[in-house]
N, C-alpha and C positions, 0 to 999 in steps of 0.2 A: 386694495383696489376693489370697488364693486362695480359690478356690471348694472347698464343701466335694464330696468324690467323691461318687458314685457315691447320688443320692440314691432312694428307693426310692418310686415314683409309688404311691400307691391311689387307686383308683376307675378312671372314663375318660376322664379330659379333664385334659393333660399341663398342672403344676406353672407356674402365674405368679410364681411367686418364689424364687428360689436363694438362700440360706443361705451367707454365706463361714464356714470354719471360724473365726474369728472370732467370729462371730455364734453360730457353734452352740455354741458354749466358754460364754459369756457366757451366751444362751436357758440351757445346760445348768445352768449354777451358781444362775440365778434359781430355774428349779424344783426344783433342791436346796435350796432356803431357805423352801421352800413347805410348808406344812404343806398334807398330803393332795395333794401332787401327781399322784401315779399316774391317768392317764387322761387329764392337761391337756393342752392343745396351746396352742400358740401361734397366736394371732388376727391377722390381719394385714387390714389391712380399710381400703377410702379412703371415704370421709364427705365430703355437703357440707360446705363449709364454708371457713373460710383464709382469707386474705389473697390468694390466689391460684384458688379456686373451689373445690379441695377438697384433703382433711385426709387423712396416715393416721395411722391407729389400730391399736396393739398392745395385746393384753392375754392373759391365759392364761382358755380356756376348758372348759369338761367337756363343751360342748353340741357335737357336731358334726351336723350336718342332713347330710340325705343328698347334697344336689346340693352340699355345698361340694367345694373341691377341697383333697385331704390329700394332703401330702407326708413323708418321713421324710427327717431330715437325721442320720445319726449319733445316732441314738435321740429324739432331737427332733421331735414330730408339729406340721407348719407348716399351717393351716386356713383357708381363702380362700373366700368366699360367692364365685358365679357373675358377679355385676353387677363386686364387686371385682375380682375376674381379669381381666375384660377391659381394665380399667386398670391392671393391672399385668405385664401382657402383658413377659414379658425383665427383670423387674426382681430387683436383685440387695438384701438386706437385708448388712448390715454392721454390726461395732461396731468403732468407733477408741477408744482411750484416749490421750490426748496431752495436751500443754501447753496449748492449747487448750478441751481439756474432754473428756468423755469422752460415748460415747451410740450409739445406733444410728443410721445413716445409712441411707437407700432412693434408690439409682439406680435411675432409672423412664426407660426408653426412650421411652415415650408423653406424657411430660412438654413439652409447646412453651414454660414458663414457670413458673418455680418462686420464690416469693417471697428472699426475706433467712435466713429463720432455717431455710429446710428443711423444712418439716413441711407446706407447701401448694403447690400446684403444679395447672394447667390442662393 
């Protein structure tokens, strides 16, 4: 897995979530497929919820509020509300394509228990 370089922080409160190039290759070809992409970012966000207490959630956004925290990954804008960040505090976003399946994966250092399928985590 390599991380992608040299990511470009905006605003003042340093980036909860690192992009491997991987993940930026993939985020990049979904918003190519996007009709009216220009200005989306990518949403990354953890939610009550799971099998495990809570959920994260991706999806591409136009709305960025002021206090989220924006990242750029290689032209890729990554977007994280405040309460999110702090749970995802060193977490690294990933896409695999394997035999197994394909999908994005989230290493979350603040994680003490993370269910079966990945997607929930305490």
């Amino acid at each position: 897995m390599s991380i992608a370089t040299s990511p470009v922080q905006i605003g003042r409160r340093p980036g909860p979530v690192t992009l491997t190039d991987a993940a930026t290759r993939k985020v990049s070809e979904l918003l190519a497929d996007e009709a009216g992409s220009d200005g989306l970012a990518l949403r990354v966000a953890v939610r009550p919820g799971g099998c495990s207490g809570y959920s994260y959630d991706m999806f591409f956004d136009a709305e960025i509020a002021e206090d989220d925290v924006v990242r750029m990954f290689a032209g890729v804008k990554v977007a994280v509300d405040p309460e999110s960040a702090e749970l995802l505090k060193g977490a690294t976003l990933d896409y695999r394509d394997g035999l197994q399946g394909a999908g994005f994966h989230i290493t979350n250092p603040n994680a003490t228990k993370t269910c079966g399928c990945g997607s929930s985590f305490s």
